[in-house]
N, CA, C and O atoms as CSV, one atom per row, in Angstrom:
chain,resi,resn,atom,element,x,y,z
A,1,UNK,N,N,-30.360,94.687,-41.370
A,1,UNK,CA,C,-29.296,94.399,-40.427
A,1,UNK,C,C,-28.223,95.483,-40.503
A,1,UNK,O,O,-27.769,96.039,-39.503
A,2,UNK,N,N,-27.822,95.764,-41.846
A,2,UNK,CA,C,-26.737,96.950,-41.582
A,2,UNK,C,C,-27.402,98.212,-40.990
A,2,UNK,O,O,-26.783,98.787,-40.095
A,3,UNK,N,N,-28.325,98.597,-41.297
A,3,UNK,CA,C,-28.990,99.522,-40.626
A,3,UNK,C,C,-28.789,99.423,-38.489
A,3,UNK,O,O,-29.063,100.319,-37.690
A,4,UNK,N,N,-28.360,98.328,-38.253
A,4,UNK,CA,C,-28.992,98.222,-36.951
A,4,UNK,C,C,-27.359,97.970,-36.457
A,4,UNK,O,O,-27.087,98.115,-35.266
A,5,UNK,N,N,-26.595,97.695,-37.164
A,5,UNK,CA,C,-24.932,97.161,-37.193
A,5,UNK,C,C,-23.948,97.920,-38.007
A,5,UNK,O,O,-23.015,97.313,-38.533
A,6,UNK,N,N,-24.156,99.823,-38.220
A,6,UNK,CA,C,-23.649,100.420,-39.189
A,6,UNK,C,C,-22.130,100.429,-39.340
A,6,UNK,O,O,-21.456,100.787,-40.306
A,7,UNK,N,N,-21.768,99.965,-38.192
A,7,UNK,CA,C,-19.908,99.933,-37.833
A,7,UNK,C,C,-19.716,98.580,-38.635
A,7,UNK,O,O,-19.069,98.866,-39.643
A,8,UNK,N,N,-19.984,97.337,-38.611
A,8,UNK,CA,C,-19.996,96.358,-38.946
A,8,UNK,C,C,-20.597,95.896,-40.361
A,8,UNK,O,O,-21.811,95.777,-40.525
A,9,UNK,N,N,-19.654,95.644,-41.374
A,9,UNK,CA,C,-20.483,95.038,-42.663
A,9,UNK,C,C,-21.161,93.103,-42.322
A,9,UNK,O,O,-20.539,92.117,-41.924
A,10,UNK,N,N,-22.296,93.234,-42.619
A,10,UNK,CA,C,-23.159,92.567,-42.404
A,10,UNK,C,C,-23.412,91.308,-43.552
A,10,UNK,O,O,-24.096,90.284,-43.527
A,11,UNK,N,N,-22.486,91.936,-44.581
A,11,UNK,CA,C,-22.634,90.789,-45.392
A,11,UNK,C,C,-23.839,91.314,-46.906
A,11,UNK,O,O,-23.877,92.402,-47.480
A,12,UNK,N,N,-24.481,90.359,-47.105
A,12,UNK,CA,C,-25.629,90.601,-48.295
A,12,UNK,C,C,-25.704,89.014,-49.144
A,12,UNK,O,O,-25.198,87.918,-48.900
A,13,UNK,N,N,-26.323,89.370,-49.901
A,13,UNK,CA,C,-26.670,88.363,-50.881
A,13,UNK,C,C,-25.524,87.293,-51.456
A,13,UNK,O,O,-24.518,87.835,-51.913
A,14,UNK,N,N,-25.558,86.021,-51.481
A,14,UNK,CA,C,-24.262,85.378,-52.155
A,14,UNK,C,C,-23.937,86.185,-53.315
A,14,UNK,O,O,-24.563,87.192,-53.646
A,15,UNK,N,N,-22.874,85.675,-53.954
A,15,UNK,CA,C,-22.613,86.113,-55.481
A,15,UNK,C,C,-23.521,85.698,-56.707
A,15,UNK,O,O,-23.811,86.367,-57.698
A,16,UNK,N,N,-23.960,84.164,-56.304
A,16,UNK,CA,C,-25.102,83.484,-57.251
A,16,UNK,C,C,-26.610,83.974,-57.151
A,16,UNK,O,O,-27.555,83.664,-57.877
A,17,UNK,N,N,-26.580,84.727,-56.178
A,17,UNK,CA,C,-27.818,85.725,-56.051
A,17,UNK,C,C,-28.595,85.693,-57.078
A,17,UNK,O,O,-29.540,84.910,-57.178
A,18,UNK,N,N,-28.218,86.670,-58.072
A,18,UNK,CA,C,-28.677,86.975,-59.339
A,18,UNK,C,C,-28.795,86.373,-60.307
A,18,UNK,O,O,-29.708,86.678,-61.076
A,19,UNK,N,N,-27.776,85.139,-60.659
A,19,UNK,CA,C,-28.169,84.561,-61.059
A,19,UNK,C,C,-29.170,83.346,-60.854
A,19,UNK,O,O,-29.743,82.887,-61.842
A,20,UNK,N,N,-29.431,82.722,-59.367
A,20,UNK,CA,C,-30.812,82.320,-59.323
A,20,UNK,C,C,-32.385,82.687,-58.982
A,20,UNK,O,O,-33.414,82.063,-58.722
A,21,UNK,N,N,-31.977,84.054,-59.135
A,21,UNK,CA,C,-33.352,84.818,-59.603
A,21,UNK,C,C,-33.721,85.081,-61.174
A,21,UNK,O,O,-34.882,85.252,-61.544
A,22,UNK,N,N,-32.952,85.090,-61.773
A,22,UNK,CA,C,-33.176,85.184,-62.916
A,22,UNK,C,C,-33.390,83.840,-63.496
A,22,UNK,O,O,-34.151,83.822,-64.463
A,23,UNK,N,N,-32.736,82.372,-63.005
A,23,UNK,CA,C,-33.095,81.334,-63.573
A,23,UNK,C,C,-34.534,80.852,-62.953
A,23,UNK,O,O,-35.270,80.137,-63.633
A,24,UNK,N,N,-34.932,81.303,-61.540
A,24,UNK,CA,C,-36.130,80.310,-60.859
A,24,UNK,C,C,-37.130,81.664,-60.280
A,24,UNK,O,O,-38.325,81.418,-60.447
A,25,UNK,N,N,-36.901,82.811,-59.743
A,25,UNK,CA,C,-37.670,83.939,-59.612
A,25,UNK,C,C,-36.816,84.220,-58.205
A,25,UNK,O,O,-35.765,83.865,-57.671
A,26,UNK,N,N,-38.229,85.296,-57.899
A,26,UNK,CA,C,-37.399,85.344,-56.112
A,26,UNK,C,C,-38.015,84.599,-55.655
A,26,UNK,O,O,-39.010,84.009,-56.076
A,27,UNK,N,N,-37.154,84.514,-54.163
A,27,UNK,CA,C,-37.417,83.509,-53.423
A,27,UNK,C,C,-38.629,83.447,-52.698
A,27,UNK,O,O,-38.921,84.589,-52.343
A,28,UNK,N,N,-39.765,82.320,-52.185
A,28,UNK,CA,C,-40.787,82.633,-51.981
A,28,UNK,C,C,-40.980,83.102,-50.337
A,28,UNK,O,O,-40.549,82.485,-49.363
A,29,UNK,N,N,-41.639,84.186,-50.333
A,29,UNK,CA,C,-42.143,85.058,-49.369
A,29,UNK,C,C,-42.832,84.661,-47.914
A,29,UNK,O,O,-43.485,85.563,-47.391
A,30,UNK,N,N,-42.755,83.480,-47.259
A,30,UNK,CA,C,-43.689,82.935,-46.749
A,30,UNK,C,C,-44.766,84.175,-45.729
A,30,UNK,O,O,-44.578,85.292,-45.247
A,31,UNK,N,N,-45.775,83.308,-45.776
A,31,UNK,CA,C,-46.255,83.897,-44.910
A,31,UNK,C,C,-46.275,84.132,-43.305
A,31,UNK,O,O,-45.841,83.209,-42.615
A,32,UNK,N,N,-46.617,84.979,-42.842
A,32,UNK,CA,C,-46.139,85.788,-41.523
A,32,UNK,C,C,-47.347,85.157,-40.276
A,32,UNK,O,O,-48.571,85.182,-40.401
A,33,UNK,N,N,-46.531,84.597,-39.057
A,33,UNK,CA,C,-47.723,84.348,-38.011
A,33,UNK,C,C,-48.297,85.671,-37.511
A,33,UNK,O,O,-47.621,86.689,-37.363
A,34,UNK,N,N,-49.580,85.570,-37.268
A,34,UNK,CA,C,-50.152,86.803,-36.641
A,34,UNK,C,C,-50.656,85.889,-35.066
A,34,UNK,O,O,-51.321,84.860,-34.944
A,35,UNK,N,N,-49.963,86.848,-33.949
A,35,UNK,CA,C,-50.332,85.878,-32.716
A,35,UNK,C,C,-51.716,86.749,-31.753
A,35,UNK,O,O,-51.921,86.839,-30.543
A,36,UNK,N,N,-52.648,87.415,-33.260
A,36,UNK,CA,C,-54.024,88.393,-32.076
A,36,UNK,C,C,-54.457,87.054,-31.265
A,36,UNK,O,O,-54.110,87.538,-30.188
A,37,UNK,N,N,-54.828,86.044,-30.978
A,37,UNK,CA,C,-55.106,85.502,-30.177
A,37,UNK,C,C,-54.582,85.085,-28.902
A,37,UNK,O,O,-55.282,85.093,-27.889
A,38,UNK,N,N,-53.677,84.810,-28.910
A,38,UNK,CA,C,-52.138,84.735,-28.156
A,38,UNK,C,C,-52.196,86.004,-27.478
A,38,UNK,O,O,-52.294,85.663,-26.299
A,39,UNK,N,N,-52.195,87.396,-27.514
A,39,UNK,CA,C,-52.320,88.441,-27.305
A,39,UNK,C,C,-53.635,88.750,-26.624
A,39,UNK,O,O,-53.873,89.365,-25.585
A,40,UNK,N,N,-54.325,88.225,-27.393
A,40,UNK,CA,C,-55.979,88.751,-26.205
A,40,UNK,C,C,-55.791,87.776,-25.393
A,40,UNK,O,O,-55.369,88.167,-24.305
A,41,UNK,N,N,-55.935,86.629,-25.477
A,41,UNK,CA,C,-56.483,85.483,-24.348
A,41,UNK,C,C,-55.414,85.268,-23.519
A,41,UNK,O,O,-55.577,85.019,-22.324
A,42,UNK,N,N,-54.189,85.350,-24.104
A,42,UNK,CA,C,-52.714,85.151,-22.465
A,42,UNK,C,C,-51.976,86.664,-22.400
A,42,UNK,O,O,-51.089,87.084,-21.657
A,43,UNK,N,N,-52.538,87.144,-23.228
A,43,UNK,CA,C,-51.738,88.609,-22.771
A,43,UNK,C,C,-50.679,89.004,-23.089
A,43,UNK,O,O,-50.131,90.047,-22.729
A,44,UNK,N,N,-50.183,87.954,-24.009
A,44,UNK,CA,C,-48.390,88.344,-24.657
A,44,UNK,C,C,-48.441,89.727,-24.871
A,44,UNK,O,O,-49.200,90.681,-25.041
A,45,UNK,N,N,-47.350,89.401,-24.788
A,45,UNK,CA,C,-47.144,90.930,-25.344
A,45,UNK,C,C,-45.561,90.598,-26.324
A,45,UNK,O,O,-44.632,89.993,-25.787
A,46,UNK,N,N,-45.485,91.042,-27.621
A,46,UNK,CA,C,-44.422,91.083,-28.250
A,46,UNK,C,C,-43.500,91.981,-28.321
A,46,UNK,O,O,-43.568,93.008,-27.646
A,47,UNK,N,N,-42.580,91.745,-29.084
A,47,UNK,CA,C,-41.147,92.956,-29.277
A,47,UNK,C,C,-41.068,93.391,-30.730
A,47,UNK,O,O,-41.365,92.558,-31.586
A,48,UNK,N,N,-40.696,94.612,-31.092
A,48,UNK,CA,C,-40.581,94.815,-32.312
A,48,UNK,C,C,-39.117,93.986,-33.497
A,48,UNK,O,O,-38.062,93.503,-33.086
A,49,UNK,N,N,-39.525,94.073,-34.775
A,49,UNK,CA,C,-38.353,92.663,-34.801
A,49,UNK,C,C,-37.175,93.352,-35.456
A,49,UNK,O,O,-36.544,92.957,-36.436
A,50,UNK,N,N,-37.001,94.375,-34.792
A,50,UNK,CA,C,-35.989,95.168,-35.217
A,50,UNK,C,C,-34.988,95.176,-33.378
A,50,UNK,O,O,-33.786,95.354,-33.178
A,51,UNK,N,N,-35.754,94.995,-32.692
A,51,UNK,CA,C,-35.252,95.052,-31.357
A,51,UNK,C,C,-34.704,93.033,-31.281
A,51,UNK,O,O,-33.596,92.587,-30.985
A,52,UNK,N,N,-35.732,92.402,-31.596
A,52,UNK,CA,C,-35.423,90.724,-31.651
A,52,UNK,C,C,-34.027,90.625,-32.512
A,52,UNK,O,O,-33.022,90.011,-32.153
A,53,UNK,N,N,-34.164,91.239,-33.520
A,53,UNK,CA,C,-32.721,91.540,-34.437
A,53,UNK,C,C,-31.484,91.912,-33.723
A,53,UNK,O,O,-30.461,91.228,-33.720
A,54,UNK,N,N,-31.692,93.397,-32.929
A,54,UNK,CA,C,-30.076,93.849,-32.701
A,54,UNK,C,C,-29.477,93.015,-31.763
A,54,UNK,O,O,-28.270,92.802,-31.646
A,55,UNK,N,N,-30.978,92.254,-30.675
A,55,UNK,CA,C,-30.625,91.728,-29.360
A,55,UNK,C,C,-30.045,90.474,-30.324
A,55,UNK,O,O,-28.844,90.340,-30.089
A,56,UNK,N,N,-30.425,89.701,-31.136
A,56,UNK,CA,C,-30.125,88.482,-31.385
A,56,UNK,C,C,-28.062,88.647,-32.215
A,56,UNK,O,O,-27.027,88.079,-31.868
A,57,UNK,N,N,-28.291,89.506,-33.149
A,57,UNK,CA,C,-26.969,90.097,-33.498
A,57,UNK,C,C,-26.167,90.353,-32.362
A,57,UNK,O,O,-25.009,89.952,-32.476
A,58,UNK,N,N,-26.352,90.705,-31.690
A,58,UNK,CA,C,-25.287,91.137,-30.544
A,58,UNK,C,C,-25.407,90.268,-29.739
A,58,UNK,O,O,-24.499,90.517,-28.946
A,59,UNK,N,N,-26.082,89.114,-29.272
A,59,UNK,CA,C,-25.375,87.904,-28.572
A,59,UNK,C,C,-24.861,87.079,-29.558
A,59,UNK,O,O,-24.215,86.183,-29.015
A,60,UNK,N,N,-24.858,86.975,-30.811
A,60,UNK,CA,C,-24.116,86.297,-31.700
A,60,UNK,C,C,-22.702,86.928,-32.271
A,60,UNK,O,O,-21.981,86.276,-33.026
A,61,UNK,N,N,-22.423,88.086,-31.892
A,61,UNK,CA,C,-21.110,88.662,-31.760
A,61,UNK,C,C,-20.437,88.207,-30.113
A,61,UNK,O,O,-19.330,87.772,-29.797
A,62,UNK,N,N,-21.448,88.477,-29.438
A,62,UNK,CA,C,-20.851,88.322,-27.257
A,62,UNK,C,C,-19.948,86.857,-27.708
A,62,UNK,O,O,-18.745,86.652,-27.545
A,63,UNK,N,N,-20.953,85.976,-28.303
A,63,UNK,CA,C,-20.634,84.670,-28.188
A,63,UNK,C,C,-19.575,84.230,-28.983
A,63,UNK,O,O,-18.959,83.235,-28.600
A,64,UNK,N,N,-19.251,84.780,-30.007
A,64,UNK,CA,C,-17.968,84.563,-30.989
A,64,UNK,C,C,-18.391,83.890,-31.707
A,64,UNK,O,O,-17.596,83.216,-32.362
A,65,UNK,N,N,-19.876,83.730,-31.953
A,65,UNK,CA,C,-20.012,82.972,-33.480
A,65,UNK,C,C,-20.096,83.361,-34.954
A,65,UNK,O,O,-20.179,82.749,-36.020
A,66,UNK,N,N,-20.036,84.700,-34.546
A,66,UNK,CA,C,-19.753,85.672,-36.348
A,66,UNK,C,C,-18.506,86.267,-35.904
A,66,UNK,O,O,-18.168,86.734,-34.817
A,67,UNK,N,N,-18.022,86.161,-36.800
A,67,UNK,CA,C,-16.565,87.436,-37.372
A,67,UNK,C,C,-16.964,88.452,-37.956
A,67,UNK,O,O,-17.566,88.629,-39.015
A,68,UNK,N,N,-16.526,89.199,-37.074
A,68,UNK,CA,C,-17.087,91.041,-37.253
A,68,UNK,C,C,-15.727,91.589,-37.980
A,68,UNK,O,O,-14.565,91.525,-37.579
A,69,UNK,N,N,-16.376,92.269,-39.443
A,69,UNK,CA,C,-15.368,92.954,-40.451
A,69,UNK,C,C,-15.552,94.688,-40.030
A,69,UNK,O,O,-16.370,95.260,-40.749
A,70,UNK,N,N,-15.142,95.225,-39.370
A,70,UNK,CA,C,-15.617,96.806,-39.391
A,70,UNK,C,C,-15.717,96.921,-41.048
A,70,UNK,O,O,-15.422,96.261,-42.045
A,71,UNK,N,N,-16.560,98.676,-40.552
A,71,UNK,CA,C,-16.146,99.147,-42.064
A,71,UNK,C,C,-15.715,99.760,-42.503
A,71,UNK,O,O,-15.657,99.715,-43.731
């Protein structure tokens, strides 16, 4: 996200971060939908989720539901 919002600090990890990785591990990874079927048989076509990201970040700034800290 900061990568895609470099004017804007984006935040990061709570403060207890570290310490509940070190008490329970990291957090688990789930696994990822793959939609090849969806894609051959109706033809979707997807977006990269770096584009789903900036678009979704930036109507959540339009809308006033995050407070934007420059940096």
């Amino acid at each position: 996200m900061q990568a895609l919002f470099p004017d804007i600090e984006v935040g990061g990890p709570p403060p207890e971060y570290d310490a509940m990785v070190e008490k329970y591990g990291k957090p688990f990874d789930a696994p990822r939908a793959h939609l090849d079927k969806a894609r051959q048989e109706l033809g979707l076509r997807t977006h990269a989720v770096e584009n789903t990201l900036r678009s979704t970040g930036e109507t959540m700034i339009a809308l006033g539901l995050v407070e934007t800290t420059p940096k």
